[in-house]
MDAnalysis code that builds the backbone (N, CA, C; Angstrom):
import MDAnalysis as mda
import numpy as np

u = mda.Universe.empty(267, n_residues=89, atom_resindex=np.repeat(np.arange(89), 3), trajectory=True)
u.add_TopologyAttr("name", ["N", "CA", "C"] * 89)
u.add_TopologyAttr("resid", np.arange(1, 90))
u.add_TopologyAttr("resname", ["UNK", "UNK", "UNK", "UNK", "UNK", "UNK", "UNK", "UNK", "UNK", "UNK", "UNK", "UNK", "UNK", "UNK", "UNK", "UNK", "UNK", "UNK", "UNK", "UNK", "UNK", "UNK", "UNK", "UNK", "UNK", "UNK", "UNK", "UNK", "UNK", "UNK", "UNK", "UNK", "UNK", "UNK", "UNK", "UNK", "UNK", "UNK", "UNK", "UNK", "UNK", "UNK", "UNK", "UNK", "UNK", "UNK", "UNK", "UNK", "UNK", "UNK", "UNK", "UNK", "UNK", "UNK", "UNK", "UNK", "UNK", "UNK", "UNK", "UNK", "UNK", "UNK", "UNK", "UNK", "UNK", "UNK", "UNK", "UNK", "UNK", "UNK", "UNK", "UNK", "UNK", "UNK", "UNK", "UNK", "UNK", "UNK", "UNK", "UNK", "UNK", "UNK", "UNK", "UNK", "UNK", "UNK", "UNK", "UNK", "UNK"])
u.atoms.positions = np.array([
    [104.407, 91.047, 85.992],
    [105.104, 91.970, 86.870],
    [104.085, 92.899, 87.526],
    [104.350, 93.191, 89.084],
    [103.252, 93.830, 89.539],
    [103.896, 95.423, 89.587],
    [103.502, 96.415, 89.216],
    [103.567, 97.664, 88.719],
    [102.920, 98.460, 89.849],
    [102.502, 97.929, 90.677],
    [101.885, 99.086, 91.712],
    [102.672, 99.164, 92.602],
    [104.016, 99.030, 92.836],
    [105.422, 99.438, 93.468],
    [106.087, 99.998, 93.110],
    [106.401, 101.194, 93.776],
    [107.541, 102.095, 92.750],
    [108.587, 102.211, 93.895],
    [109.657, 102.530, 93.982],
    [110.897, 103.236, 94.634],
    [111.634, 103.817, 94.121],
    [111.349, 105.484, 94.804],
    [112.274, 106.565, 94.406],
    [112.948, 106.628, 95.487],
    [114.311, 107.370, 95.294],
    [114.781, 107.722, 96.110],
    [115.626, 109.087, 95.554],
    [115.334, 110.654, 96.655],
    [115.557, 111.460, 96.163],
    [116.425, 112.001, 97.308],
    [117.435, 113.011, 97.250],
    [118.278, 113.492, 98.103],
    [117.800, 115.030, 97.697],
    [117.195, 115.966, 99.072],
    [117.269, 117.621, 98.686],
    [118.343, 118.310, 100.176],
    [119.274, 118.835, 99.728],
    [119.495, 119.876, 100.478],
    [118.466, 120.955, 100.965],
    [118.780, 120.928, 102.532],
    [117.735, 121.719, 103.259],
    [118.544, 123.277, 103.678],
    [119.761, 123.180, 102.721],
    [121.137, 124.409, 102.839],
    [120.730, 125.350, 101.811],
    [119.492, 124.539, 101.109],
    [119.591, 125.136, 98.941],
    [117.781, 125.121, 99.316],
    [117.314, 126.440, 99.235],
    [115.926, 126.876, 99.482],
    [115.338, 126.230, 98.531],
    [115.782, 126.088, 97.057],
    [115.055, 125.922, 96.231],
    [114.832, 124.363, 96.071],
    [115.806, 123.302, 96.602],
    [115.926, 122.027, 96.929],
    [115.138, 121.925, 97.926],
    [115.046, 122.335, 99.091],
    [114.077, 122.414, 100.096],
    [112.414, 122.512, 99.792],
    [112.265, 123.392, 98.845],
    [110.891, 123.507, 98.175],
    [110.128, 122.050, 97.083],
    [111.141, 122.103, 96.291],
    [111.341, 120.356, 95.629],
    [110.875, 119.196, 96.437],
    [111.699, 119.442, 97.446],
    [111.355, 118.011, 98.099],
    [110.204, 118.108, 99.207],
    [109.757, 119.410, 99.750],
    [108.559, 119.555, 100.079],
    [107.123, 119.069, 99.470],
    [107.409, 119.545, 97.978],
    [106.506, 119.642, 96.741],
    [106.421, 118.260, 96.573],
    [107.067, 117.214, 96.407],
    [107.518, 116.738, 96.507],
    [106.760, 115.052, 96.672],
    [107.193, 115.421, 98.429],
    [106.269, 114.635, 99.380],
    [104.650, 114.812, 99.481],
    [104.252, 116.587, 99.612],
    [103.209, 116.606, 98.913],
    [102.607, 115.819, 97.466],
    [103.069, 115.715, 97.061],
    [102.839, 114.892, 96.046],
    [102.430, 113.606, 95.798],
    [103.201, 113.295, 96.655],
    [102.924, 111.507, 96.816],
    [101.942, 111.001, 97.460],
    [102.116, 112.003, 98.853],
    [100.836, 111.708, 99.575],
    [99.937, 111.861, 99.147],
    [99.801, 112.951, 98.187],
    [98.690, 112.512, 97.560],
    [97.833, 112.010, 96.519],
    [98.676, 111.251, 95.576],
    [98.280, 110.631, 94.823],
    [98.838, 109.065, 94.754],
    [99.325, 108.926, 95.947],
    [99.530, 107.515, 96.669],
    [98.792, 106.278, 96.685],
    [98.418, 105.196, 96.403],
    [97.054, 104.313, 97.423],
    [97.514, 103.605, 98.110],
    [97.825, 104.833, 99.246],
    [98.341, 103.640, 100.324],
    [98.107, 102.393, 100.905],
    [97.150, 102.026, 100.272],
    [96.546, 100.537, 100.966],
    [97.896, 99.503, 100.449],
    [98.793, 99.754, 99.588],
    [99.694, 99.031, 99.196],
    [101.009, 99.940, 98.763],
    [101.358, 101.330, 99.247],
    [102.490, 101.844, 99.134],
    [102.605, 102.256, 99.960],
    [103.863, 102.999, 100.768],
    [104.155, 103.576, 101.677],
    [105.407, 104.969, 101.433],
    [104.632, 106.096, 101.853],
    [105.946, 107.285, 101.556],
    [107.038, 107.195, 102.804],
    [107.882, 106.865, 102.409],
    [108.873, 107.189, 103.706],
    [109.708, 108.826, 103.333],
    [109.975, 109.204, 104.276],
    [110.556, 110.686, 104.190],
    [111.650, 110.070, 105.492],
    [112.660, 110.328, 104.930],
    [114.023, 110.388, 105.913],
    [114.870, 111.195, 106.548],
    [115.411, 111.646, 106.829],
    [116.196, 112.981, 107.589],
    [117.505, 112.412, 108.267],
    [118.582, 113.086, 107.056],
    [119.975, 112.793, 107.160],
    [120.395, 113.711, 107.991],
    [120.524, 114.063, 109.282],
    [121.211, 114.863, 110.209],
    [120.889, 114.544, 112.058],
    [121.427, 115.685, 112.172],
    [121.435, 116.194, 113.547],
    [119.986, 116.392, 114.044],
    [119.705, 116.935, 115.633],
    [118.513, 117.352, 116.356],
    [118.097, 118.789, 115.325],
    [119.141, 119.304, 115.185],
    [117.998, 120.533, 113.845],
    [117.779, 120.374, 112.747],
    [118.223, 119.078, 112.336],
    [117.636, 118.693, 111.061],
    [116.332, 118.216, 110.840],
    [116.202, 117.313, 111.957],
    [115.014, 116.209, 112.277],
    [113.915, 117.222, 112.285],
    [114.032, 118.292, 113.884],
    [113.138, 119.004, 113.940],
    [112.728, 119.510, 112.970],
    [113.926, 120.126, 112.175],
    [113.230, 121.607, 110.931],
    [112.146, 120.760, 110.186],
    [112.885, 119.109, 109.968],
    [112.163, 118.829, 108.399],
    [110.595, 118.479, 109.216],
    [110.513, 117.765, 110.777],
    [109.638, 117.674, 111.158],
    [108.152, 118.852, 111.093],
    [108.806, 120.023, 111.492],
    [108.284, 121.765, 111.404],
    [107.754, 122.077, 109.931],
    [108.969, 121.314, 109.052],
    [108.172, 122.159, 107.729],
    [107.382, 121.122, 107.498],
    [107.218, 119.736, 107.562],
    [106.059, 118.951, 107.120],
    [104.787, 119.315, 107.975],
    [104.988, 119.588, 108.627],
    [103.450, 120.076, 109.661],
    [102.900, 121.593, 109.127],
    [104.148, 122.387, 108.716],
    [103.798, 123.364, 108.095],
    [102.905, 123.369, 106.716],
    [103.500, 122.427, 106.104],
    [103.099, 121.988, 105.192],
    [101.964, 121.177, 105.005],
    [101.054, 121.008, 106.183],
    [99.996, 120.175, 106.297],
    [99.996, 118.855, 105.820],
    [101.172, 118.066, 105.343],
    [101.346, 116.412, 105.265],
    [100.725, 115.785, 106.086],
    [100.205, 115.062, 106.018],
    [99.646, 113.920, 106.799],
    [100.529, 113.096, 107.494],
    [100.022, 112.923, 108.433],
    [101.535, 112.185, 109.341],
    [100.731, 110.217, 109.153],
    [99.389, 110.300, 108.752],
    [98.955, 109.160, 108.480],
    [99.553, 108.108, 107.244],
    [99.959, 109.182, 106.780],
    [100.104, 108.465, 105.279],
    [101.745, 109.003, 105.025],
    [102.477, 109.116, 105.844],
    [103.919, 108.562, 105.880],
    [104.340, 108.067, 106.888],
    [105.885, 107.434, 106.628],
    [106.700, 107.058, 107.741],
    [108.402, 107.967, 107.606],
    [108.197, 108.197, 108.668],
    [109.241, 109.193, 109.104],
    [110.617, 108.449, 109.833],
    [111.580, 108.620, 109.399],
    [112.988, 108.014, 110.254],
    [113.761, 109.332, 109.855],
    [114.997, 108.666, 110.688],
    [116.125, 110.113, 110.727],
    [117.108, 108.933, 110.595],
    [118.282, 109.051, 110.158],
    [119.388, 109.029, 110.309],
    [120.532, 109.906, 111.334],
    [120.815, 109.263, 112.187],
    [121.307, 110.313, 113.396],
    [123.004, 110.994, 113.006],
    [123.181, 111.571, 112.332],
    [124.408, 112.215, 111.766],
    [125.144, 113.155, 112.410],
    [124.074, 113.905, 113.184],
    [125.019, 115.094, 114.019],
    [125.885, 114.574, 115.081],
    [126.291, 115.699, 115.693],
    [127.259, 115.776, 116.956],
    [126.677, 114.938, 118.025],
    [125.447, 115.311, 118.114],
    [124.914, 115.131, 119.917],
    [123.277, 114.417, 119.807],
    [123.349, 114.038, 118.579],
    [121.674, 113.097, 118.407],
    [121.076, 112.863, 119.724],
    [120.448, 114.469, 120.386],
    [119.821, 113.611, 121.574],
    [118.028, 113.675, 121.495],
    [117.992, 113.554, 119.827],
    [116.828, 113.006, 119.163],
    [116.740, 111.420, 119.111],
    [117.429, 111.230, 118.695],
    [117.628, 109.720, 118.299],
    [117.981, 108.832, 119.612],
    [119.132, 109.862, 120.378],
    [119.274, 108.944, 122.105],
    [117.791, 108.606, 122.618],
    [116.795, 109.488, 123.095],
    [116.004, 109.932, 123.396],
    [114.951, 109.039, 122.818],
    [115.016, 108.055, 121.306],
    [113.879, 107.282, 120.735],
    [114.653, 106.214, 121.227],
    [116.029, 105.918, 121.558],
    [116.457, 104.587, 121.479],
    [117.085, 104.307, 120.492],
    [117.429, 105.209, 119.349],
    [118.323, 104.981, 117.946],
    [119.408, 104.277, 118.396],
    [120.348, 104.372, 119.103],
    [121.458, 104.660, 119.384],
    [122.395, 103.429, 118.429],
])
């Protein structure tokens, strides 16, 4: 069995500060003790155009590497004209 694959999958409310910090910490985390030559962090974003952005804002805030993840959204809000705008549709 090859062991250098893992899949988590974690859900944080970005409503609950302290869930927000978690899953910041989080992703920090992975990235960096990752080897990406054979894993990949995906970070997802269940919402609307202010969801995408915020989580986009705090990962940059957060100095994540945009090299060493992959980023999707799930388009959930009202008016996804994030997701119109990539072609989600």
């Amino acid at each position: 069995m090859d062991t250098s694959y893992y899949s988590f999958l974690y859900f944080y409310k970005i409503n609950d500060l302290s869930s927000r910090k978690k899953g910041l910490a989080f992703v920090d985390n992975l990235v960096n003790t990752v080897d990406h030559s054979v894993n990949k962090v995906i970070v997802l974003a269940g919402g609307g155009d202010g969801t995408v952005n915020w989580l986009l804002e705090e990962l940059l805030e957060a100095k994540i590497d945009f090299n060493k993840i992959v980023f999707g959204a799930f388009p959930l809000g009202t008016g996804n004209d994030f997701a119109k705008n990539l072609g989600w549709r």
